[in-house]
C-alpha positions as CSV (number, residue, x, y, z in Angstrom):
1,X,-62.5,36.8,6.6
2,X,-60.3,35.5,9.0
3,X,-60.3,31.2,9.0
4,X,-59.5,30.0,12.6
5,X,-56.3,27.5,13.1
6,X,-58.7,25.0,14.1
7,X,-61.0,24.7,10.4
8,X,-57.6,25.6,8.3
9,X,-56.4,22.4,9.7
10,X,-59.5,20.3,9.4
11,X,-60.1,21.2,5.5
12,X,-56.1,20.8,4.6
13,X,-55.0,18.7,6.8
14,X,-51.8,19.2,9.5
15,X,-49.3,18.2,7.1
16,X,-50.1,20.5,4.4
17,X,-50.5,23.5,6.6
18,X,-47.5,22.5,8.2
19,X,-45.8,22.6,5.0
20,X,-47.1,25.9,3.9
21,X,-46.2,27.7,7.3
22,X,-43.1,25.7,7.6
23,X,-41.5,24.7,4.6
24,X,-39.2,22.0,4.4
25,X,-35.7,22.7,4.4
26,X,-35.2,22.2,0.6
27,X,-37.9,24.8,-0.4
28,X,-35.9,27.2,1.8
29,X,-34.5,29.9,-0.6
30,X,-30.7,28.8,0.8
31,X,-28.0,28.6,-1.7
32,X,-27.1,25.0,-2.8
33,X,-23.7,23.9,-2.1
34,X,-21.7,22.6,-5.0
35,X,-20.8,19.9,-5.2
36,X,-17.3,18.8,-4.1
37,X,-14.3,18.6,-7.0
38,X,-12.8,15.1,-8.2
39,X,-9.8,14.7,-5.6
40,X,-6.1,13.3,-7.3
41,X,-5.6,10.5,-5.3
42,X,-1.4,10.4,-5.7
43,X,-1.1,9.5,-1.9
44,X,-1.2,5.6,-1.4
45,X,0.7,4.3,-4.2
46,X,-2.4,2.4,-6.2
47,X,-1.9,2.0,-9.2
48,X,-3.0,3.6,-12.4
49,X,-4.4,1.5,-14.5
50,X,-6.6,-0.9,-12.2
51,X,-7.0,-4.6,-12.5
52,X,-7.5,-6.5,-15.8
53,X,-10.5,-7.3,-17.3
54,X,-10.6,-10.8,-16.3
55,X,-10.2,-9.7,-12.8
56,X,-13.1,-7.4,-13.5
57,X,-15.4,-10.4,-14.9
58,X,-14.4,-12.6,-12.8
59,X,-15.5,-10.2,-9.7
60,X,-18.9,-9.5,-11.1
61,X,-19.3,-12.9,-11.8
62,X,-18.0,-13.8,-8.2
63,X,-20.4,-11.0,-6.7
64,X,-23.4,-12.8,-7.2
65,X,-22.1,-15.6,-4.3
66,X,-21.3,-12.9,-2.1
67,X,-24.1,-14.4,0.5
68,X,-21.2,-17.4,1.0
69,X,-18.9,-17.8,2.9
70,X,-15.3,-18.7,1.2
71,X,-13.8,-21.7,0.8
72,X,-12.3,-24.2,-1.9
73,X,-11.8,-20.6,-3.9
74,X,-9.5,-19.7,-1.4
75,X,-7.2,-22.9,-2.0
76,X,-7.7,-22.6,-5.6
77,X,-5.9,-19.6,-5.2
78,X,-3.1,-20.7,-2.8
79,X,-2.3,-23.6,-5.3
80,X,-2.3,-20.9,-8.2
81,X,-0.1,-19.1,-6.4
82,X,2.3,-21.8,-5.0
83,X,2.8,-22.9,-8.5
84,X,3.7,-19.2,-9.8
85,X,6.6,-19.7,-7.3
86,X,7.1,-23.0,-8.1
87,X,6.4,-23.8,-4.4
88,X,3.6,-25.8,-2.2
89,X,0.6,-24.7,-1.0
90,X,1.9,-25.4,2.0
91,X,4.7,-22.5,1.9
92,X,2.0,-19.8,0.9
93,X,0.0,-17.8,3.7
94,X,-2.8,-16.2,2.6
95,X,-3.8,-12.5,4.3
96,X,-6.0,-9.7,4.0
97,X,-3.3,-7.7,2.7
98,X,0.6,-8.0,3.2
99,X,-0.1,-6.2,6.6
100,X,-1.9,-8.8,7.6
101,X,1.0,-11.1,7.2
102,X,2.7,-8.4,8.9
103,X,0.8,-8.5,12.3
104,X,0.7,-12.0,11.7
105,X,4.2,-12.5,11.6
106,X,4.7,-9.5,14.8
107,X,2.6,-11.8,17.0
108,X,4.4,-14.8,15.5
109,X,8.1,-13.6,16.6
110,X,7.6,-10.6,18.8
111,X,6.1,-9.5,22.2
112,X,6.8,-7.7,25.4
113,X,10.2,-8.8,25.8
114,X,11.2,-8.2,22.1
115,X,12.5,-5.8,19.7
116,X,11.7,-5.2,16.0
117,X,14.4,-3.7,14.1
118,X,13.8,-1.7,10.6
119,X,15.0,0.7,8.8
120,X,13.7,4.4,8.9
121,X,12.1,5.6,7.0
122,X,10.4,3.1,5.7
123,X,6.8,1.3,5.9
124,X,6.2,1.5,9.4
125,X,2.9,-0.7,9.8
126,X,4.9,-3.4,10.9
127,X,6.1,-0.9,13.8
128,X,2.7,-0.3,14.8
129,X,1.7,-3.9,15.2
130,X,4.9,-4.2,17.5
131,X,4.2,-1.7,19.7
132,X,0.4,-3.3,20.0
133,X,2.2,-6.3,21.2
134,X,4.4,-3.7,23.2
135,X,7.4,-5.0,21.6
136,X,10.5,-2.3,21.3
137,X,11.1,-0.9,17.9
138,X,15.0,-0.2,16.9
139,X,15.5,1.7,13.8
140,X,18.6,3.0,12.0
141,X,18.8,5.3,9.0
142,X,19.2,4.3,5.5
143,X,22.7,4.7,4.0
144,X,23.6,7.8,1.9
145,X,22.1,5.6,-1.0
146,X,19.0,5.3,0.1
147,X,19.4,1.2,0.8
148,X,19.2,-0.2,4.3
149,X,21.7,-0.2,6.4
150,X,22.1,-3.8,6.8
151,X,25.5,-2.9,8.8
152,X,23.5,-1.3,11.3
153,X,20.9,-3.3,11.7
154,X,22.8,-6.1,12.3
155,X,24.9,-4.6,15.0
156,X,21.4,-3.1,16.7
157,X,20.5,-6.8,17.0
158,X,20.9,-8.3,20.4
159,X,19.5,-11.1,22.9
160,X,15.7,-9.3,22.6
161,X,15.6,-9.1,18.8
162,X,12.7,-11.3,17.2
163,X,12.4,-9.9,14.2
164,X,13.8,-7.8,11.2
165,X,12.2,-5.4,8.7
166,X,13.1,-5.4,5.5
167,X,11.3,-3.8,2.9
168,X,12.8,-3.8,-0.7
169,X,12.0,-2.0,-2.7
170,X,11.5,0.7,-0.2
171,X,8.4,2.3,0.9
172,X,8.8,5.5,0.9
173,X,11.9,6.0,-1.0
174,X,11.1,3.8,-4.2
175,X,15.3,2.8,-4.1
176,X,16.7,-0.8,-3.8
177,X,18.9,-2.4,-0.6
178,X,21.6,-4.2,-3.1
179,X,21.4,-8.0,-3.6
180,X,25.0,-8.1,-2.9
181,X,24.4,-6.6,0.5
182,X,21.3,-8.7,1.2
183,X,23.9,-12.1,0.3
184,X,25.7,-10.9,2.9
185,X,23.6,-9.8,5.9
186,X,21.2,-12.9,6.0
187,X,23.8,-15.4,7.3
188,X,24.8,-13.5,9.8
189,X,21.9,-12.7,11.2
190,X,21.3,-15.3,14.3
191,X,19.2,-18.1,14.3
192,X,16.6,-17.1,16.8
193,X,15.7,-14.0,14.6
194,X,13.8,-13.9,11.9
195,X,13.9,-11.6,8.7
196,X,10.7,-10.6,7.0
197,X,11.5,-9.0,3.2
198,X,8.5,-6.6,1.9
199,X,8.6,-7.1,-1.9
200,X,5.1,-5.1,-2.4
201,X,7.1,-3.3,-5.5
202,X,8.6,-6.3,-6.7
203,X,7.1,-6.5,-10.2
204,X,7.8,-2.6,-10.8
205,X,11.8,-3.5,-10.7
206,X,13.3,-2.3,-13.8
207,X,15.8,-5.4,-14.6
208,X,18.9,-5.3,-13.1
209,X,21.8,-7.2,-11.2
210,X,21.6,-5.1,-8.3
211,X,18.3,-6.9,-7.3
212,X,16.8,-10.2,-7.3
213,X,13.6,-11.5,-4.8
214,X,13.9,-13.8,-1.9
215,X,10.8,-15.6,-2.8
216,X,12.5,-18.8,-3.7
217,X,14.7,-19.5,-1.1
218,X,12.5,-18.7,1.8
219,X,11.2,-22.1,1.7
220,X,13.7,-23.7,2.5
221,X,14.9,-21.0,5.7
222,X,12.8,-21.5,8.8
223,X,14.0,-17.3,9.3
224,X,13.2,-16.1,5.6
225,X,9.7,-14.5,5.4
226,X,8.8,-12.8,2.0
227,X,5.6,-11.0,1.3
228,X,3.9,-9.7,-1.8
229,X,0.4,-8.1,-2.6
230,X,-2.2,-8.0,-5.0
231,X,-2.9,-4.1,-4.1
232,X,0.3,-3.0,-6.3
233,X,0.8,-3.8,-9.7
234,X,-2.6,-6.4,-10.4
235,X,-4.4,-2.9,-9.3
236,X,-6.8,-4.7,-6.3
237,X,-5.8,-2.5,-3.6
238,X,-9.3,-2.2,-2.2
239,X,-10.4,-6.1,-2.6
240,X,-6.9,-6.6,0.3
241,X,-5.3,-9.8,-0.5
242,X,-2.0,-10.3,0.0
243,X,0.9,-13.4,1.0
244,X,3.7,-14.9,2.4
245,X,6.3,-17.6,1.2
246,X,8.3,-19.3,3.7
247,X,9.0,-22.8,4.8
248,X,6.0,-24.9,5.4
249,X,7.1,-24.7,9.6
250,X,7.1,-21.0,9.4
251,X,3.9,-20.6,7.5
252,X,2.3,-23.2,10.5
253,X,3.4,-20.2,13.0
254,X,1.6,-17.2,10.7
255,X,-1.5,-18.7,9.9
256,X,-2.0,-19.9,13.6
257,X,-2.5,-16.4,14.1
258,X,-4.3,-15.7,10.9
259,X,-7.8,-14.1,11.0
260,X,-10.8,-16.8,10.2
261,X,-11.9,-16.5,6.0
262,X,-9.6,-13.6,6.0
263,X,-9.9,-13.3,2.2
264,X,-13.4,-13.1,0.7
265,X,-14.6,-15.7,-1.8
266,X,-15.1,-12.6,-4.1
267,X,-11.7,-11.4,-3.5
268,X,-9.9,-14.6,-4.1
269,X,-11.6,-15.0,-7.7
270,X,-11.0,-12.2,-8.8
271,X,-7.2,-12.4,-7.2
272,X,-7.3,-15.9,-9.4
273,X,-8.2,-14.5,-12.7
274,X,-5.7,-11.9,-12.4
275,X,-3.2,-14.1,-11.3
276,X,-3.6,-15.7,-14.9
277,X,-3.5,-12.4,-16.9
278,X,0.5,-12.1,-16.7
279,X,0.5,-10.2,-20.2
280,X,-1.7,-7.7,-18.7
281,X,1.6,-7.2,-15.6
282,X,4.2,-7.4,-18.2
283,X,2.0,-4.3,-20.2
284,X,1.4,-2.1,-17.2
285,X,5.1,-2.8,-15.7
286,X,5.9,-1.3,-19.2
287,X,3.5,1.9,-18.8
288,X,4.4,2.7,-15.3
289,X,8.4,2.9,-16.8
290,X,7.1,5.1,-19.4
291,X,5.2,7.2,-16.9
292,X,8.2,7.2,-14.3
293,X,10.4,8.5,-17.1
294,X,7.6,11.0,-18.0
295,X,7.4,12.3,-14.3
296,X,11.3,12.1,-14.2
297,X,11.5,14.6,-17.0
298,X,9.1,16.7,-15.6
299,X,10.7,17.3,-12.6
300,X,13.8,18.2,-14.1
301,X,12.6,20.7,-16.1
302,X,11.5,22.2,-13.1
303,X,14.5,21.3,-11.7
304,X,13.4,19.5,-8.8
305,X,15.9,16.3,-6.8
306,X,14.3,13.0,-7.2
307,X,14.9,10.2,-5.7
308,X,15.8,7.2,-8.0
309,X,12.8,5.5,-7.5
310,X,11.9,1.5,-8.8
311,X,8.8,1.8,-7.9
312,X,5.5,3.4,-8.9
313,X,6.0,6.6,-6.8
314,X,8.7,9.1,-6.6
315,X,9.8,11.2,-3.4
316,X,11.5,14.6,-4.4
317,X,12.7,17.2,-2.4
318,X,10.4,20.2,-1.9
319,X,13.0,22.7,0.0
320,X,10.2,23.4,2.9
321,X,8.0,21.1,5.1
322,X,6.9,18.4,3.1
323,X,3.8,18.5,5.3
324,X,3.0,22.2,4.3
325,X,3.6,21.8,0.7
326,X,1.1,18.8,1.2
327,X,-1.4,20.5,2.7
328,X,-0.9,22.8,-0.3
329,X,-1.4,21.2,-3.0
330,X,-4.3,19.7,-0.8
331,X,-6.2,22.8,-1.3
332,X,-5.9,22.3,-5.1
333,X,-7.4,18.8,-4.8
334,X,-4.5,17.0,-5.0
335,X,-3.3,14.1,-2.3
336,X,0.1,13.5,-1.6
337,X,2.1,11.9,0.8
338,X,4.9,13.4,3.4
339,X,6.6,14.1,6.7
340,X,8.9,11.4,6.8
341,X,11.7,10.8,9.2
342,X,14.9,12.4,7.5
343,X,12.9,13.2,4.6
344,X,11.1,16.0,6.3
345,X,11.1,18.5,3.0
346,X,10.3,15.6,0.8
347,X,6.9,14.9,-0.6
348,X,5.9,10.8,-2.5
349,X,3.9,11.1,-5.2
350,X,2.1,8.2,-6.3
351,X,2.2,7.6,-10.7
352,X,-1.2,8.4,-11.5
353,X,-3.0,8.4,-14.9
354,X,-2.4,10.9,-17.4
355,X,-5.0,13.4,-16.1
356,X,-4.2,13.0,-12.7
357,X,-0.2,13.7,-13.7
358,X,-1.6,16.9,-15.5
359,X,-3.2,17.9,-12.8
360,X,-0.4,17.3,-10.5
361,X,1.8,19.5,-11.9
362,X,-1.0,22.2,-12.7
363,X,-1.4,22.3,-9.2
364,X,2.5,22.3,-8.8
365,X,3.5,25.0,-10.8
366,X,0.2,27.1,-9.2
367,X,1.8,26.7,-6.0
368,X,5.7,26.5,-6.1
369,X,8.6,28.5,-7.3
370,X,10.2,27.0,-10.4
371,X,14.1,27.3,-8.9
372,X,16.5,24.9,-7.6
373,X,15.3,22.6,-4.9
């Protein structure tokens, strides 16, 4: 017997029937996707091992005040900061991230009539934040060992120059500009232009002559900028804190042009209780030499150029487009970085954790001929 629409719907009501006619997509007999694979993140230069367990209490602990605003936390961590340096408060600038600092100190010393001069390659968010301001950016090349030119920058410097780029160690190279070359350039450099040092990889340094920070005397140079962040070696990438140290007047100019509670009241206790855990620095410094040296002898077993790198990442020659051999080992769930100016058959790899290292060079040795590079 043949039930009319109508009575069908009255007795089971529109959604069921709806249902049986129509079923919902996920009773559809379509095949279920799987799920995607873990990707190897070796392409931003985080670090492997992650922030410290007092960082980690202190966050979770911190979490539960996310509804405020921040405040006095913020100072407490300016003074804990100022008195790793052995500075004031007053010589620390607090930003969400270094590159923060970085546009800070672009809109502090450059503009439409200026130029920004850097080296190349090198970290280029500085660059961006000039052109925003559309400020002219002059680069020159690094030397044949990988430092910056300092030579060249200083004779690219001229009436429009506000502002110098200096990022040591170097971003994407992993080398060192010399101290001795450093001692050098800064005199020279005029007094209307100011030099901002990167020291992001600071901490990763292995101990040597050739290098020393700037931290300490910037406070007492109205040109001397140097910036550091808590996204390297304390592993907090993600929670973005970073600073300057200069004198107090210069410091006055970049945090006029800070953003408003830039760093979060969760960030900045967390940043705090790391700050204190120094053994917990000292111990992964000491792993990411071990793992440096590990990736060190893995590449030349497979006979690949490196780059002497202080840092925790390596560039190496790839002999074809770095961008191609990228996109590679893409496909194999592995992130790298490349296409860098004069460095176009190079890829960086970040120094991962054990697994992701194994699965950096399964991927590798999937992919690439094991012969001279």
């Amino acid at each position: 017997m043949r039930i009319p629409r109508r009575d069908l719907l009255q007795q089971f009501g529109t959604a069921a029937v709806t249902t049986a006619l129509f079923p919902w997509p996920g009773e559809l007999s379509f095949p279920t996707p799987a799920p995607p694979a873990r990707l190897v993140l070796l392409n931003r230069n985080e670090s492997a091992y992650g922030p410290c367990e007092r960082a980690k209490v202190a966050f979770h602990e911190a979490f539960v005040e996310a509804k405020r605003y921040p405040g006095e936390d913020v100072e407490n961590l300016r003074r804990a900061i100022a008195a790793s340096h052995g500075v004031k408060p007053e010589n620390i600038t607090l930003g969400c991230g270094s590159t923060e600092i970085f546009r800070m100190a672009a809109e502090a010393f450059l503009g439409s009539d200026k130029t920004l001069v850097m080296a190349s390659p090198t970290f280029d968010f500085i660059a961006r934040a000039a052109r925003l301001l559309s400020a002219k950016v002059r680069t020159m090349p690094l030397t044949s060992d990988y430092g910056h030119d300092l030579g060249a920058m200083l004779a690219g410097v001229d009436a429009s120059t506000g502002l110098i780029y200096v990022c040591n160690p170097n971003n994407p190279t992993g080398t060192l500009t010399p101290k001795s070359d450093l001692e050098a350039f800064l005199p020279k450099v005029p007094p209307s232009v100011s030099v901002l040092i990167d020291e992001a990889y600071h901490d990763y340094v292995s101990p040597t002559g050739a290098y020393s920070s700037w931290a300490a005397r910037a406070i007492a140079d109205t040109q001397l900028i140097v910036t550091r962040t808590f996204s390297k070696v304390y592993g907090l990438a993600g929670l973005r804190v970073g600073y300057a140290v200069s004198h107090v007047e210069t410091a006055k100019r970049l945090s006029a042009r800070g953003l408003p509670m830039d760093v979060s009241l969760v960030a900045a206790r967390a940043v705090l209780a790391a700050l204190s855990d120094q053994a917990y620095v000292k111990r992964v410094v000491t792993l990411n030499e071990s793992d440096r040296q590990e990736f060190f002898n893995q590449a030349n077993a497979r006979m690949l150029r490196c780059l002497d790198s202080q840092t925790n990442f390596v560039l190496f020659r790839v002999g074809k487009p770095g961008k191609e051999v990228a996109e590679l080992l893409r496909s194999k769930g592995v992130l790298v970085a490349a296409d860098y100016p004069l460095f176009e058959k190079h890829i960086r790899v970040t120094l991962g954790s054990a697994e992701d290292m194994q699965a950096f060079w399964r991927a590798w040795d999937a992919l690439m001929p094991h012969h001279p590079m």
